[in-house]
N, C-alpha and C positions, 0 to 999 in steps of 0.2 A: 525579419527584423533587421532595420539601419545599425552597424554600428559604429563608431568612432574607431578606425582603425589606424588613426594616427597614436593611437596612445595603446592600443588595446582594452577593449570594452566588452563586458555583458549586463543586459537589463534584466529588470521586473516591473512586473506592472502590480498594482496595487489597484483595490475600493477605495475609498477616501471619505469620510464625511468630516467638516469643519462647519463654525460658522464664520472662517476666514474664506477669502477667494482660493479657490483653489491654485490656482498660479504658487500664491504665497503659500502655502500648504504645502506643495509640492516641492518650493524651495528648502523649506525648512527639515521637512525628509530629507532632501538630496544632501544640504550641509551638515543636518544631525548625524547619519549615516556615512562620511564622509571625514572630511579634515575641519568644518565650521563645528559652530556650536550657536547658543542661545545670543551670541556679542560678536562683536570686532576680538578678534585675533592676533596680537602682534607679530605672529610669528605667520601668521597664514597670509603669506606673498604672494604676486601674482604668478608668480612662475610653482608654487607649490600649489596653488588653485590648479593650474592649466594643466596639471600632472596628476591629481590626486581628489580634486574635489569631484563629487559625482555632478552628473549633470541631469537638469528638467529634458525628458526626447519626448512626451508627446500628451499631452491633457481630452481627456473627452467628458464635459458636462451631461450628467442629468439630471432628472427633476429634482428639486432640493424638496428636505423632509422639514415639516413643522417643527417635528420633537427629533429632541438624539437619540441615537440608536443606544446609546455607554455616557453614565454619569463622568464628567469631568471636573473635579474640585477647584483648575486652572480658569477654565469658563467662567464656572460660577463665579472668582474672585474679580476676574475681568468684569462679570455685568454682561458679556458675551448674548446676543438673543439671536431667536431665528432670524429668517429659516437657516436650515443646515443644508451650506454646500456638498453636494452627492456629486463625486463622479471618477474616474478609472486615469489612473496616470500611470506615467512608463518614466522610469528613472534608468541613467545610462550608470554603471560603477565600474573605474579601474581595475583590470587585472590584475595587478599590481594590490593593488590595495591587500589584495588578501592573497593572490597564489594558491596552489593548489593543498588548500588548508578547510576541512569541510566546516568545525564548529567556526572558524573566523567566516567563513559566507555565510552560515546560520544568522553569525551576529551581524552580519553588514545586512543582508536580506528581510533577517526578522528576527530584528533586536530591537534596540531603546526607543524604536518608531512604536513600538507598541501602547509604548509609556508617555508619548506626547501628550502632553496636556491640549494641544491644542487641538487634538482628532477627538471628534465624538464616535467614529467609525475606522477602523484599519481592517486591510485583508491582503494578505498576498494571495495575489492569482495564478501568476505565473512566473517562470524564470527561463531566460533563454541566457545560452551561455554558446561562444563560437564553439564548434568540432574542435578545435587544435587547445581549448581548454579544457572544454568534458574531456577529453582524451587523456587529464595530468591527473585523472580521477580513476580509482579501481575499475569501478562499473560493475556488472554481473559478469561472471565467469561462466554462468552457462545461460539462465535465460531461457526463452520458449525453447529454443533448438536442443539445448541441452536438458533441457529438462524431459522434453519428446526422446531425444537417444537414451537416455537413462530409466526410463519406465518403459520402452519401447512401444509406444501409443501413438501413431499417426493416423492423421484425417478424422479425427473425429476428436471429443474434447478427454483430458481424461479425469476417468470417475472417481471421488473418493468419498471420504466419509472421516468424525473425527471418531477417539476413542468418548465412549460414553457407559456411564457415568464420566462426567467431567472430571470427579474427584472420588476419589474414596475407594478405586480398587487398588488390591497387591499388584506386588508386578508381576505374579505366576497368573492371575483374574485378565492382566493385561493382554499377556503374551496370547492366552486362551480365545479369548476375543480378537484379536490379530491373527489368528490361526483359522477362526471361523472367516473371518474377513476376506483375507486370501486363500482362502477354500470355494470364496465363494465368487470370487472372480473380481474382488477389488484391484482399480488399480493404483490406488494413491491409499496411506494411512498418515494422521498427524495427532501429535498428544492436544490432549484440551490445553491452552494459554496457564489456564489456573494449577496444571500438573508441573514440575518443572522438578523437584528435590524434595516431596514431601517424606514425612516419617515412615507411611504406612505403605510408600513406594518409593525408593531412595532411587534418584535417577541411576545409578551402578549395579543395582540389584533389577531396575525393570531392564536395564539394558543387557543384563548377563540373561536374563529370562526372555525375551525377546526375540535377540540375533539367532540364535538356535531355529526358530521357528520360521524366522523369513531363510535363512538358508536350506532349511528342507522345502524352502518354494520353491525355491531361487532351481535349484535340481532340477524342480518340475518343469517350472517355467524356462528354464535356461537364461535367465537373467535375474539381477537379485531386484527386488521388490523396493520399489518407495515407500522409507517409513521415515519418515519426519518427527522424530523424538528432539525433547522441548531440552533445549541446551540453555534457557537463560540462565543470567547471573552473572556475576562478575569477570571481567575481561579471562582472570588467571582461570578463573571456571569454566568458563567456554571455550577457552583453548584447551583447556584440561580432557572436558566433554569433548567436544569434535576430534580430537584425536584417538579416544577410546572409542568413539562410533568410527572413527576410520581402520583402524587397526582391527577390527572387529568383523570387519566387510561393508559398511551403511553405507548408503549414498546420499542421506539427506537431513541436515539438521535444521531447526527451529528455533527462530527468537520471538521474545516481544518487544517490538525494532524501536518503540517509541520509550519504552523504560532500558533497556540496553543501550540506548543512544548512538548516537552518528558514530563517535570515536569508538562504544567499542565493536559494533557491526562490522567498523573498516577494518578496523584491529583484527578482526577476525577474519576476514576476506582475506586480507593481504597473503595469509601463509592457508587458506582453505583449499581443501580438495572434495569439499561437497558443498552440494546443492543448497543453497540458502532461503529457507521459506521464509517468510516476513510476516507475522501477526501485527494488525495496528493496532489491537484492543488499548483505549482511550480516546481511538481518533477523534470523535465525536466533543471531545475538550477544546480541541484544535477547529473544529468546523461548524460543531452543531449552529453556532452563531451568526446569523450572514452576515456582523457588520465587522468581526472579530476573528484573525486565527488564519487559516489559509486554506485555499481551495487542492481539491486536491491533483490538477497538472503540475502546481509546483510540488506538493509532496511527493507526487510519485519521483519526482526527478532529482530530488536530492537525496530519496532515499534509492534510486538507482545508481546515483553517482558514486555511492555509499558500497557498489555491490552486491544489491539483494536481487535474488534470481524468479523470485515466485512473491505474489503482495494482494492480501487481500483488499477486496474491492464492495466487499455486502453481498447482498441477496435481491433479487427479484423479489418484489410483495414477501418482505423480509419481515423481522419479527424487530427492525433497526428503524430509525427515525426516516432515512435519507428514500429520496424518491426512485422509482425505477430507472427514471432518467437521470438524477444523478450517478446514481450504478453503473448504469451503461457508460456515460461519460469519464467515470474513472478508470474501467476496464479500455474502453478505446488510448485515452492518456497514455496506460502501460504499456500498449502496442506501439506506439508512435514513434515515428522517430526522434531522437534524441542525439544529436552529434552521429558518433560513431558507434554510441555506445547499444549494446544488444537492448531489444523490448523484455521488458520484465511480463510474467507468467501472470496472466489475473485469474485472482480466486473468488470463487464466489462461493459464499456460505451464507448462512443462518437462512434458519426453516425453508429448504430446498427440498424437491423430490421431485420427481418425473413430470409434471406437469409444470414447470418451468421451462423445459425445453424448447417450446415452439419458440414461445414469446423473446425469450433470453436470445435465440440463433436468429429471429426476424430483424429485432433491433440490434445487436452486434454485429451479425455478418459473418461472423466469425467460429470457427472452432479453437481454435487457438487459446483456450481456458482449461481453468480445475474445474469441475464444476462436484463441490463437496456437501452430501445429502447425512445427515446424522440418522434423527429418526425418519426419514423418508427411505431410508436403506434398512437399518437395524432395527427398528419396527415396521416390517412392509408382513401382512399377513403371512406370507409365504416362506419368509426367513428370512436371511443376509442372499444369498444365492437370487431368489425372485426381486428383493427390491434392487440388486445390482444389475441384473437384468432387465429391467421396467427403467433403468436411467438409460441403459444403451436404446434399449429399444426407441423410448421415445425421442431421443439425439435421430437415430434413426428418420423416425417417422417428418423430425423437424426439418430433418437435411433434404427430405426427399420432398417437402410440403402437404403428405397425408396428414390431416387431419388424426388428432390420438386416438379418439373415438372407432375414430375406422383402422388404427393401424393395430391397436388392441383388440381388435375384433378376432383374431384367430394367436393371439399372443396374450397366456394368461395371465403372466406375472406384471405388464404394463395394465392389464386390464382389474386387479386385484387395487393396484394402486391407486387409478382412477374412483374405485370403488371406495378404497378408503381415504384416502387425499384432499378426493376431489372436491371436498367443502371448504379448504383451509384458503385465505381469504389472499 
């Protein structure tokens, strides 16, 4: 990307649908978003333009739509008719404007553009920001590389699983099930999203029940074990939480990054000394729409700016709306480079088990993932032990390009899995 480095600049590119020219669409972003508004300005001079207004950097047309994608009440008063101009623009915006402030680029990036009347369609795509700005950003403090030193897992992906039932066990029920887990050669654990301070598991009661148990691992293993306990809630609460899981021995705590919000993620980054898992449960408010919300390279990257070290990305032939291909393309996203800033950890969950391997390592390329199996591990006929086994093995069989079929052939617990997985769509 070009950027205006006489003033200092970062762009995004946007979807767009209008039934204005796009050109003038795009202007109307750039001033909306910017120092203009809906009129002349008195106060917006030329030399306050040349410093501060964003600027139109580059339009690409496509086929325009008969119908809007998103009712408009402005439209309609206007008498506005088709067709509806479709197409992708790149808007330039001042450093300045916002500085190293995350909800103020929230709201320059995707704020009141939302609310134009004059879009039948918005979508942020993407965000590129120079190195020597991402750099005035936390970013993740560990990241793939840290997140590998801390669970000691390389060249291959590492395995986990969440706690299940999602809801409804004590925290001695918990611990118990974390004990069979890392008995059984898990290497990642994280609380369900929906767990976080309930009554019947107060997060201070699962966590005094808990640590005991990964430290008689931690013995075994000679390093203490990934458990990603749900620290959401309010700022004073997560700081409250992460330092009782620090002080305790943990190395990994859990948000849900989309209701915890940018300010207090960072909040929490700023003075963390663990591992940041990032749940997006909602995402799908933000994306499920294609003409509405935003794709997920810019999310990953604002919520790296943010500090998160590990970010869910869905599932392969997931139980989730979003397509294989999308999945892949959000997982490659968090590897990417970004400034300077480390690639965040992509997880992949929901309805996962052994027989995603091939396909998942074919199209990514990569090991460089969580790759987290609920009941594909914790319901595997064999127990926690055989289905944590049936995930390496076929990572295994994926990396080497055997065929599962044949690499289960003398491996009973991938082949157990097979047996019962192997209809799940």
């Amino acid at each position: 990307m070009t950027y205006d480095t006489t003033r200092g600049e970062f762009t995004t590119r946007y979807f767009v649908e209008s039934p204005l020219p796009l050109q003038k669409v795009a202007e109307i972003i750039a001033g909306e978003q910017s120092s203009g508004t809906f009129m002349d300005l008195p106060g917006e001079t030329v030399e306050l333009k040349e410093r501060a207004r964003a600027r139109v950097v580059h339009i690409t047309s496509q086929e325009p739509a008969a119908e809007p994608s998103l009712h408009s009440a402005l439209v309609d008063r206007r008498a506005h008719a088709g067709p509806y101009q479709r197409g992708e623009i790149t808007i330039g915006f001042p450093v300045d404007n916002v500085g190293a402030n995350l909800p103020t680029l929230l709201a320059t990036v995707a704020g009141n553009l939302y609310e134009l009347g004059e879009l039948t369609g918005v979508r942020l795509l993407d965000v590129d920001l120079p190195p020597s700005y991402a750099a005035r950003f936390p970013g993740p403090r560990f990241g793939v590389a840290g997140t590998r030193f801390r669970t000691g897992v390389y060249g291959r992906p590492i395995i986990g699983t969440i706690i299940k039932p999602s809801i409804g066990l004590s925290a001695q029920q918990t611990a118990e099930l974390v004990n069979a887990l890392l008995a059984g050669g898990i290497d990642f654990v994280k609380d369900d999203e929906l767990t976080a301070d309930p009554v019947h598991a107060p997060f201070d009661q699962r966590l005094d029940a808990v640590m005991p148990v990964l430290h008689r691992h931690a013995d075994r293993l000679g390093r203490m074990p990934m458990y990603a306990i749900n620290i959401s809630g309010s700022v004073d609460e997560m700081r409250r939480r992460h330092d009782r899981v620090l002080r305790a021995g943990g190395t990994c705590v859990m948000a849900s990054i989309n209701w915890v919000g940018f300010s207090g993620l960072q909040h929490l980054r700023e003075s963390c000394e663990l591992t940041l898992h990032g749940h997006r449960n909602g995402w799908g408010a933000l994306s499920r729409h294609p003409g509405l919300g935003m794709a997920f390279p810019a999310y990953q990257k604002l919520w790296r700016l943010a500090g998160v070290d590990q970010l869910h990305v869905g599932g392969m032939r997931s139980k989730f709306s979003e397509s294989d291909t999308d999945v892949i393309q959000a997982a490659r996203a968090c590897l990417a480079p970004f400034g300077e800033l480390a690639p965040v950890m992509p997880v992949f969950s929901s309805g996962q088990w052994a027989g995603h391997a091939p396909d998942l390592y074919d199209a990514l390329g990569s090991t460089d993932l969580m790759h987290l199996a609920g009941g594909g591990i914790v319901s595997h006929p064999g127990g926690v032990a055989a289905g944590v086994a049936s995930m390496r093995e076929a990572w295994e069989a994926a990396a080497a390009g055997i065929p599962l079929a044949q690499y289960a052939a003398e491996r009973p617990a991938l082949r157990a899995a097979l047996d019962k997985f192997g209809n799940l769509a």
